[in-house]
N, C-alpha and C positions, 0 to 999 in steps of 0.2 A: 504494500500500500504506500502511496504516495500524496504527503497533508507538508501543508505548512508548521515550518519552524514552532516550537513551543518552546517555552519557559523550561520547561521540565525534561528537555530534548539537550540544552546548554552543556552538562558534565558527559554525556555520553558524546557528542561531539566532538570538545576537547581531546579525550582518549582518541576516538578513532582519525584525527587529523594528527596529533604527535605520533601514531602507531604508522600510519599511512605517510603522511607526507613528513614526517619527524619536525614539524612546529605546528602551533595554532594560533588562532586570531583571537586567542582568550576574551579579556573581556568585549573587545568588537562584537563576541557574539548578541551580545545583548542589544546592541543596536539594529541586527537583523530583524528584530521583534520591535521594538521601539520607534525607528525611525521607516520614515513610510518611503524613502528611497531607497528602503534595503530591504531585503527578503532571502527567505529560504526555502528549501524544499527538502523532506527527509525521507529514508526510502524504511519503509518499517516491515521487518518480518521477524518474527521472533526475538525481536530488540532492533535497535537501528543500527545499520546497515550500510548507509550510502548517506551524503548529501551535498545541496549545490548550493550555493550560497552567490548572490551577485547584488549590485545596485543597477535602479532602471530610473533615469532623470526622465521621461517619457518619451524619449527620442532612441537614446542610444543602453542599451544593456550592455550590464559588463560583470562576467564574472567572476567573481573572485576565488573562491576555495572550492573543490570538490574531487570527490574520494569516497571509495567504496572499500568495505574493511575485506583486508589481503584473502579471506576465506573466500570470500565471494566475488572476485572480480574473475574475469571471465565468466561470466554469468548472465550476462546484458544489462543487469543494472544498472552502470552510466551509461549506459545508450537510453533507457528509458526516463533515468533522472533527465540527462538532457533534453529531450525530444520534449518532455513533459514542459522543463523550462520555458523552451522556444515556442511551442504552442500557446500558453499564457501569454506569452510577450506578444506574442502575433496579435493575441485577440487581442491586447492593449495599446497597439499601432505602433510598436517598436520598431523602427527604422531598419535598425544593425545588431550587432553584437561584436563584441570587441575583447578579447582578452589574452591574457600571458601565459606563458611555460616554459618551465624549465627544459635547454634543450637537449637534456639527459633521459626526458619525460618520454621514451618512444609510445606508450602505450598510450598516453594524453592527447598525442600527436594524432598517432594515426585514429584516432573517435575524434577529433576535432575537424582531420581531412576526411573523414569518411560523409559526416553533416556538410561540407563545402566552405569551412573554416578556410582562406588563402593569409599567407604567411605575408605582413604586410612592414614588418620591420626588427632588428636585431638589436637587444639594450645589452651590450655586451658588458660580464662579470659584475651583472645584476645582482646575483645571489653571493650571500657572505662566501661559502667557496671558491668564489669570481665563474661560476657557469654564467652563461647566456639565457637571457630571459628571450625569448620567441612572441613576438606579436603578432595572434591571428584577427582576422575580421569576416563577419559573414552579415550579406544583406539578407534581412528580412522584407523586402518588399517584393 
């Protein structure tokens, strides 16, 4: 099942982004729920599992964290968090989407190209290990 971000969603979040991506947006999370430019989406099956996390200004969406816990990936779970995202944003006249990865991320990469994600710039030794952050963009219209 796939609902929006809860209060109660926040601790089990944390874990599965330091487990998955080895940091979190700790307290940011709570702006997900707070602030009406930000949102989430958690993917729930026998505890959560997945989730996507982005700000949408009404124009342009951008995602920010998302990650599915190591058991479960390869399973289509990001592909359905995503898809799920994009649909929403669609019905709300989101123009684009726009967002980063690390370019160590093959498997971020290739579900990003596979939705029509185009790599649109290079922030080189972005992340504290000095990798390259990846800029993709996809039109939504």
């Amino acid at each position: 099942m796939i609902r929006q971000i809860e209060k109660k969603d926040i601790e089990d979040i944390i874990s599965l982004e330091n487990d998955t991506i080895g940091s979190s947006l700790g307290n940011m999370l709570n702006d997900l729920i707070l602030n009406p430019l930000m949102g989430a989406y958690v993917y729930i099956d026998k505890g959560l599992i997945g989730y996507i996390s982005y700000t949408f200004d009404g124009d342009i969406l951008e995602i920010l964290n998302f990650c599915v816990s190591k058991e479960c990936q390869n399973m289509g779970i990001g592909k359905k968090l995503l898809s799920y995202l994009l649909e929403n944003m669609k019905k709300k006249n989101a123009k684009s989407s726009i967002l980063e990865v690390r370019s160590d991320n093959f498997r971020a990469i290739h579900i990003y190209e596979a939705f029509g994600y185009k790599r649109i710039s290079i922030r080189k030794n972005y992340y504290k290990d000095s990798c390259d952050a990846l800029v993709y963009e996809k039109s939504l219209v």
